[in-house]
C-alpha positions as a printed NumPy array, in Angstrom:
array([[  69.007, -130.736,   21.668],
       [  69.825, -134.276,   22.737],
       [  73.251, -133.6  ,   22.932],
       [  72.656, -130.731,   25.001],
       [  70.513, -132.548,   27.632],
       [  73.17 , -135.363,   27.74 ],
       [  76.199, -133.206,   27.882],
       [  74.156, -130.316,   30.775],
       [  71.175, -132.054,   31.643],
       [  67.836, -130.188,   32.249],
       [  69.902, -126.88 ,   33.381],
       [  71.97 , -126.694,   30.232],
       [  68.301, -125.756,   28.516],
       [  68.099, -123.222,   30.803],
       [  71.793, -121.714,   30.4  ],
       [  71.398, -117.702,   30.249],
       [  67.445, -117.908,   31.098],
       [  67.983, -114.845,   33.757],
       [  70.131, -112.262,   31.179],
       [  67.197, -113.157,   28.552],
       [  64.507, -112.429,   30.726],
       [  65.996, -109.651,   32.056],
       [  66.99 , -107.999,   28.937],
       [  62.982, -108.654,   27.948],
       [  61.548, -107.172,   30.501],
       [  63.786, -103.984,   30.11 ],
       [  62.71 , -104.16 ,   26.627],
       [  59.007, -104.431,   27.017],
       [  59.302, -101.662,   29.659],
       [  61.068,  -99.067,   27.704],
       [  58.328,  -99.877,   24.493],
       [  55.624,  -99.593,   26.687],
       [  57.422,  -96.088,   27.846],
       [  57.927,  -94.821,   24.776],
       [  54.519,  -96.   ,   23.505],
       [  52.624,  -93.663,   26.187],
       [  55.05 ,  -90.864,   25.742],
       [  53.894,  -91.15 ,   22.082],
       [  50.486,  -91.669,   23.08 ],
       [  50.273,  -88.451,   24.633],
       [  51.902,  -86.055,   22.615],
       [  49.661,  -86.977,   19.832],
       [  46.909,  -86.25 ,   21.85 ],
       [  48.42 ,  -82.974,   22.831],
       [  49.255,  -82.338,   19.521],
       [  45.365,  -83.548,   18.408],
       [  43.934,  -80.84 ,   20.888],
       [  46.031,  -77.688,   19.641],
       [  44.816,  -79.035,   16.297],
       [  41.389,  -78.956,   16.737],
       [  41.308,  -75.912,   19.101],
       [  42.816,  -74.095,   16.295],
       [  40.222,  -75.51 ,   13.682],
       [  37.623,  -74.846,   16.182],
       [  38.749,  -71.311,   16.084],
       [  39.275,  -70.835,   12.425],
       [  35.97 ,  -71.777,   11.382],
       [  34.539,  -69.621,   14.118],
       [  36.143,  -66.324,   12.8  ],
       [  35.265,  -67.714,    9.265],
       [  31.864,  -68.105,    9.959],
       [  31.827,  -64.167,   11.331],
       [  33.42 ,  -63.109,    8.518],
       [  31.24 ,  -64.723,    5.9  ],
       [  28.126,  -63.139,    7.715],
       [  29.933,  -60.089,    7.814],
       [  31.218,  -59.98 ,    4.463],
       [  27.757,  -61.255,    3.048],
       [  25.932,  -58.352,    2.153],
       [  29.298,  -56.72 ,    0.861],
       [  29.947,  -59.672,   -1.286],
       [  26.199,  -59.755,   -2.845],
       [  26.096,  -56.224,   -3.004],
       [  29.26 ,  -56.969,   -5.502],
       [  27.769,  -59.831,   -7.514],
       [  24.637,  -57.38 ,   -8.136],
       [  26.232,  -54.698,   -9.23 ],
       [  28.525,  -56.926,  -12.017],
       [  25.628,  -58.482,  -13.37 ],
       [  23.843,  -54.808,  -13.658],
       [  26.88 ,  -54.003,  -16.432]])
């Protein structure tokens, strides 16, 4: 570092200071992108997910009150053998 300030002075530390912030900010932007892009499709994904569990135990719960009787009705008439 000494040789560096005595060789450039004060702007030799700051050699290549524009392409590196540059490059950073390009970076952060295209993380930050990709992060909401991410971001949102799992929360799409999240919502077709639970709409469809939603759903499922909906038509489950019809179907066990529906299939109830037929299922006791069973059970009775095994244990009557």
């Amino acid at each position: 570092m000494l040789t560096i300030a005595q060789d450039h002075g004060i702007q030799g530390f700051l050699h290549g200071l524009a392409p590196r912030l540059l490059r950073r900010a390009l970076m952060a932007a295209i993380s930050w992108t990709v992060y909401e892009q991410v971001n949102i499709s799992i929360a799409t994904i999240y919502d077709r997910v639970s709409w469809f569990l939603s759903t499922a135990n909906r038509l489950f719960a019809v179907l066990q009150l529906k299939l109830q009787p037929i299922i006791i009705g069973f059970i009775y008439t095994l244990a009557a053998r």
